[in-house]
C-alpha positions as CSV (number, residue, x, y, z in Angstrom):
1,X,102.4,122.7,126.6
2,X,102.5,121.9,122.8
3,X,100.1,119.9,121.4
4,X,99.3,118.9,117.9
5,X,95.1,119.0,116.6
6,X,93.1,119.0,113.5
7,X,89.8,121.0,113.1
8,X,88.8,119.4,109.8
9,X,89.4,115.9,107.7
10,X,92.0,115.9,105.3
11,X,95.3,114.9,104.6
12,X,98.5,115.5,107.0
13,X,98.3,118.9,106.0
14,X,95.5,119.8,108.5
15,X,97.2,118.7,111.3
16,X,98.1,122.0,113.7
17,X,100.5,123.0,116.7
18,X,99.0,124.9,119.6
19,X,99.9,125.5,122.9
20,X,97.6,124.4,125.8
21,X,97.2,123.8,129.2
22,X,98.4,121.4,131.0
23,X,95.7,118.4,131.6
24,X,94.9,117.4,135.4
25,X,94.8,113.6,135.6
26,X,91.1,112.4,136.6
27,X,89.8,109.2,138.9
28,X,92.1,106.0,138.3
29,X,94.4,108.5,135.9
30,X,97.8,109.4,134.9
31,X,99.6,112.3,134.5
32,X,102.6,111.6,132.1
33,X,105.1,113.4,130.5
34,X,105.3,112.4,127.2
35,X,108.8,111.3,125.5
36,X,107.4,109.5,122.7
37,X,104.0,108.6,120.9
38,X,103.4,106.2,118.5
39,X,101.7,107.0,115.0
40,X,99.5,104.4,114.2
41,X,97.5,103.5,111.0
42,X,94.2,104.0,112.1
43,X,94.8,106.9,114.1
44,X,96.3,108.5,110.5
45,X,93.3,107.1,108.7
46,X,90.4,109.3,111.4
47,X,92.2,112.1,109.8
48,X,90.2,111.3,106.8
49,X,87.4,110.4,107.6
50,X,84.4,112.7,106.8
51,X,82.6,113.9,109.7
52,X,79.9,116.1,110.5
53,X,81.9,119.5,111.5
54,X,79.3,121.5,113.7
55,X,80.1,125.0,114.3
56,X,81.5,126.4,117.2
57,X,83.1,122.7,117.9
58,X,86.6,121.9,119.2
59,X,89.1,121.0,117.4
60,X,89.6,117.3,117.5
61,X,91.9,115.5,119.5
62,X,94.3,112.9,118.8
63,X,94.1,109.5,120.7
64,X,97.3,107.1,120.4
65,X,100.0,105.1,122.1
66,X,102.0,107.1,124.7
67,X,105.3,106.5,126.6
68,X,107.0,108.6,129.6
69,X,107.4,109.3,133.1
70,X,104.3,110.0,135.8
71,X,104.2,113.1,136.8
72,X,101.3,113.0,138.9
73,X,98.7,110.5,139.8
74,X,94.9,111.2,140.0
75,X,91.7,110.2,142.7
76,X,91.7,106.5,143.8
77,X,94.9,105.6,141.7
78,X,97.3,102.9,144.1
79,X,99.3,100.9,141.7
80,X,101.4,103.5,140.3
81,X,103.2,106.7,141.3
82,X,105.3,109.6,140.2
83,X,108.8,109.3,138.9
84,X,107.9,106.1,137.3
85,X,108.2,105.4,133.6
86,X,104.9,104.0,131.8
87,X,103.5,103.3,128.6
88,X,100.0,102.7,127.6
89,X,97.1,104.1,125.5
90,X,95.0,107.5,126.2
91,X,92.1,108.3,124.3
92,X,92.5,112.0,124.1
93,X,95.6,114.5,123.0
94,X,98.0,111.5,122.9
95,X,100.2,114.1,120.7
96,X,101.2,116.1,123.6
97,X,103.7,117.3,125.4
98,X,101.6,115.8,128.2
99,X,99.0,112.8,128.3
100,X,96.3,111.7,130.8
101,X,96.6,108.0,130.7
102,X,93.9,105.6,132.2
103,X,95.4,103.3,134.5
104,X,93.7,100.0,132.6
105,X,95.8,100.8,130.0
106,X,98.9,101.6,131.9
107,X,101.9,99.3,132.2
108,X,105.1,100.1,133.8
109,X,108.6,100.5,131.4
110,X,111.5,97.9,132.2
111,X,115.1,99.9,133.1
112,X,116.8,99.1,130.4
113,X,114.3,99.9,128.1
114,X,113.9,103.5,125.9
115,X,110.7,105.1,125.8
116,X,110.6,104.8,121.8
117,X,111.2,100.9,122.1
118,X,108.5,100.5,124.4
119,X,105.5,102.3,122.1
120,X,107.2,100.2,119.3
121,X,106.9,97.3,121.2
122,X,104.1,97.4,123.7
123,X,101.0,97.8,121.9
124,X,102.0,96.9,118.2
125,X,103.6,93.1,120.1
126,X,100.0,92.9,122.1
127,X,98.0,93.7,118.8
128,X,100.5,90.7,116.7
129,X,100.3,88.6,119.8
130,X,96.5,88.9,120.1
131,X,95.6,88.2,116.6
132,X,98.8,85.5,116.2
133,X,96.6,83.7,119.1
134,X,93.2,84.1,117.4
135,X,94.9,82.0,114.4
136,X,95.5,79.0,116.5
137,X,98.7,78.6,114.4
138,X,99.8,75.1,114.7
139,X,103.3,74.0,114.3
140,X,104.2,73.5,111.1
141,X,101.9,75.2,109.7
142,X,102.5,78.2,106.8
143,X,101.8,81.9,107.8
144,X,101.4,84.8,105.4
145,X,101.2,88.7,106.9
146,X,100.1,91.7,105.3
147,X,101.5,95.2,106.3
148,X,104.6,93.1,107.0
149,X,106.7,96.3,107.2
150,X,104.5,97.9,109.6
151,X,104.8,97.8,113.6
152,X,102.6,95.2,114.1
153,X,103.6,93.2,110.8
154,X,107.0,93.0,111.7
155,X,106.3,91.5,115.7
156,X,103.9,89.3,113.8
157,X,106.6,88.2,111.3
158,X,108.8,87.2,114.6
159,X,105.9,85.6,116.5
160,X,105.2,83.1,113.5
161,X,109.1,82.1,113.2
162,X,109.2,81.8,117.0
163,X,105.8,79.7,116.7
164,X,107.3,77.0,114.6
165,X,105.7,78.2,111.4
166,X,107.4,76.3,108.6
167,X,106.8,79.3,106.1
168,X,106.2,82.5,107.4
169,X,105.5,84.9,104.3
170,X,105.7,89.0,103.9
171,X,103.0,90.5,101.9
172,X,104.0,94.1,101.3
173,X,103.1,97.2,98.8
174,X,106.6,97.7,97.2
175,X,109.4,95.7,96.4
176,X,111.7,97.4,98.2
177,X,110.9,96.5,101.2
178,X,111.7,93.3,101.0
179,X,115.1,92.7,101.9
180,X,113.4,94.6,105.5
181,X,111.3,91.8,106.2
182,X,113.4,88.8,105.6
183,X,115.9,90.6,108.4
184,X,113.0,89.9,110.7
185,X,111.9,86.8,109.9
186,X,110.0,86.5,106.5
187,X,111.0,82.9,104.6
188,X,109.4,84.6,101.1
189,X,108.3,87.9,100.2
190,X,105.2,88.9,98.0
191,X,103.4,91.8,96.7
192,X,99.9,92.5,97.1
193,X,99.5,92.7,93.4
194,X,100.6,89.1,92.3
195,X,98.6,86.2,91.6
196,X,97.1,84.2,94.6
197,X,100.1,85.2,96.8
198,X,101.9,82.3,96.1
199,X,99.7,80.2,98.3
200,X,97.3,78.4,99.7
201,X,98.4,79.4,103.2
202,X,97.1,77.9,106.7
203,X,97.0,81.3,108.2
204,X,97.0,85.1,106.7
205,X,97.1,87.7,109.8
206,X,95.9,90.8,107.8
207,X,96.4,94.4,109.2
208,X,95.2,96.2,105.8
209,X,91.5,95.2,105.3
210,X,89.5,97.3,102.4
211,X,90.2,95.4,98.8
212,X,93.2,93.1,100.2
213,X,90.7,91.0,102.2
214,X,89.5,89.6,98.7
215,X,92.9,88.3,97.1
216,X,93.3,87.2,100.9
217,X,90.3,85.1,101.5
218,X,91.1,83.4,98.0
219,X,94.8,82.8,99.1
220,X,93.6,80.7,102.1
221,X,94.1,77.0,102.2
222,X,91.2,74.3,102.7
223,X,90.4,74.7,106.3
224,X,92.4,77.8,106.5
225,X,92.0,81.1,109.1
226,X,92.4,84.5,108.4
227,X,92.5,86.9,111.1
228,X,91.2,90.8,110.5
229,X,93.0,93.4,113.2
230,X,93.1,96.2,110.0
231,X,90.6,99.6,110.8
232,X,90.3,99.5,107.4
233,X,87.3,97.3,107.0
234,X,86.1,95.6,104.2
235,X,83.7,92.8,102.9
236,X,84.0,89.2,102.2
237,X,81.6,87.1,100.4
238,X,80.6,84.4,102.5
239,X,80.2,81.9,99.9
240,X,83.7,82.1,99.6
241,X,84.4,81.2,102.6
242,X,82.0,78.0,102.3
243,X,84.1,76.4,99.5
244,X,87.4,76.6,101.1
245,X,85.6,75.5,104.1
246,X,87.8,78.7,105.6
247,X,87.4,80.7,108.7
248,X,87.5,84.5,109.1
249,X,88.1,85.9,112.9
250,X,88.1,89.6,113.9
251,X,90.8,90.4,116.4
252,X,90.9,93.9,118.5
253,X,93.4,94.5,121.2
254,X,90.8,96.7,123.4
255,X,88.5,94.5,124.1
256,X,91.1,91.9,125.6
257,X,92.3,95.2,127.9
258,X,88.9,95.8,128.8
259,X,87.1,92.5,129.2
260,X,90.4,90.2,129.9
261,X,92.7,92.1,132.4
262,X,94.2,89.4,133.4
263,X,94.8,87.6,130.4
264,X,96.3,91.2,128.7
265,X,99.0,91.4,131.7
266,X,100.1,87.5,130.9
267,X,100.5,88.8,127.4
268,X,102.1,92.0,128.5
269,X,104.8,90.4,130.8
270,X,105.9,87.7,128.3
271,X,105.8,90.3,125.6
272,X,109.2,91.4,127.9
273,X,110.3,88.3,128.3
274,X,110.7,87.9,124.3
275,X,112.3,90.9,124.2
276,X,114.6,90.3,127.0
277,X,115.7,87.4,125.4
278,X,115.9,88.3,121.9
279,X,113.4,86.5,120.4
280,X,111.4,89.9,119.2
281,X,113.0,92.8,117.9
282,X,111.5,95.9,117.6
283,X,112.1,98.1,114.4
284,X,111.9,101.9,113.9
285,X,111.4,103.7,111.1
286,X,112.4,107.3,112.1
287,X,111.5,109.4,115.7
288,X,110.2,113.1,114.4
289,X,109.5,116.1,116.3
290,X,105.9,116.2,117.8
291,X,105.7,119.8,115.7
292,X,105.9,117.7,112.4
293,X,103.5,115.3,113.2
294,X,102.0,116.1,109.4
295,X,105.2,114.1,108.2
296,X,104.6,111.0,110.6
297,X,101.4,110.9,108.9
298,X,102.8,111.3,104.9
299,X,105.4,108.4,105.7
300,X,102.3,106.4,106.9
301,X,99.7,107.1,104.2
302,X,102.6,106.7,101.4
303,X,103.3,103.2,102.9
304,X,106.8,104.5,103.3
305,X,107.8,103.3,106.5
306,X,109.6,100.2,107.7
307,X,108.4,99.1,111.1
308,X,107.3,102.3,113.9
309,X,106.8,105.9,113.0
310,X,107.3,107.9,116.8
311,X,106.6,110.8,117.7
312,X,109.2,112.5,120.4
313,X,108.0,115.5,122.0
């Protein structure tokens, strides 16, 4: 099978193709066949990070949002079987022609649904859901989201309209994206460079981190919540936070997979539902060979893309 690796950290031009063997799918595993992976922010930005390299080491692996068809099922595995279409998260050699997929993180693909839409939807909608809920948005309330173009950003954008938010705001990097995000649901558009954001806002979901969480922090109404999902880290001053009397929450989708099962199901069937009827609309950017994964991760970096980057083997 092809599969796509990186030996060293760098830029998307240290990204490789080789062919390898087929996995075997483990205890309470997956075998899939992979029609489509999702490129994700912080899967682009472990390309960069420095790393201790030791000799002699393999070549690193690439963990991410997968979607296709079971091919075969591993020890102790009951709830799923081959021939049917899944989508989840693996945590190694997600850019594959094949994927061994942990059954925790498994969910089944409705009929009438692509394998593209569903790693658009699936995990980007759980990730806006997740930290959308960690806001306790109240109705009526105004809403700002950074990386408003992005996967998540754009579900976010929906779930704040759909949430009775009377101002739901995009904050993006360029202009041009603008007219973008009003089609999905932004009342007002900003850029991260302009003054205070044209707040105070109740709520800012931020999916950036790193120097926005300043300007965001200082954006925040009295009383206000902002909600960090971004791998991109970051510090606030605490003080800060005192005077507005303001509230920040970390959000990570994982640990509600892991420590909430049944919680992350609820979430993952109405996530469907909203689909189904209409109410969230997923958005792709472009689907790219799995060979020129390098360019998936350009478009990222070069905040080029409006709504998912996919992979399709």
């Amino acid at each position: 099978m092809l599969r796509m690796r990186h030996e060293v950290n760098g830029g998307p031009e240290v990204l490789f193709a080789e062919e390898a063997d087929v996995p075997a799918a483990g205890a309470g595993e997956l075998l899939v066949r992979v029609e489509a992976v999702g490129v994700t922010l912080p899967t682009v930005r472990k390309v960069r990070e420095v790393r201790e390299v030791r000799e002699g080491s393999e070549p690193v692996p690439f963990g991410g949002e997968v979607a296709g068809t079971v091919v075969a099922t591993g020890p102790g595995v009951t709830g799923f079987r081959a021939g049917e279409r899944v989508t989840g998260l693996c945590f190694s050699d997600a850019y594959a022609e094949y994927a061994v997929l942990p059954t925790a993180m498994a969910s089944r693909i409705p009929a009438d649904a692509s394998a593209v839409e569903a790693v658009a939807l699936v995990r980007s909608g759980l990730v806006a859901r997740g930290a959308y809920e960690a806001a306790r948005v109240e109705p009526g309330e105004s809403v700002l989201v950074t990386a408003a173009a992005s996967a998540v950003g754009t579900l976010a954008l929906q779930y704040a309209q759909a949430g009775g938010a009377k101002r739901v705001v995009a904050a993006v990097s360029s202009a041009d994206k603008a007219d973008f995000v009003r089609g999905l649901g932004a009342d007002e558009v900003v850029l991260y460079g302009d003054a205070d954001w044209n707040g105070p806002y109740d709520v800012i979901l931020d999916g950036v981190g790193g120097d926005l969480l300043g300007p965001a922090v200082r954006a925040l109404a009295t009383g206000g919540r902002l909600v960090a999902f971004s791998s991109g880290g970051g510090t606030v001053e605490a003080y800060e936070l005192l005077i507005q009397g303001a509230s920040m929450i970390g959000f990570q989708i994982r640990a509600i997979a892991t420590g909430k099962p049944d919680l992350y199901e609820r979430w993952l069937r109405e996530l469907w539902q909203l689909r189904a009827a209409g109410t969230l609309r997923t958005a792709v950017h472009e689907e790219i060979p799995l060979a020129e994964a390098s360019r998936a991760h350009a478009l990222i970096e070069q905040r080029r893309n409006l709504g998912k980057v996919v992979l399709v083997p």
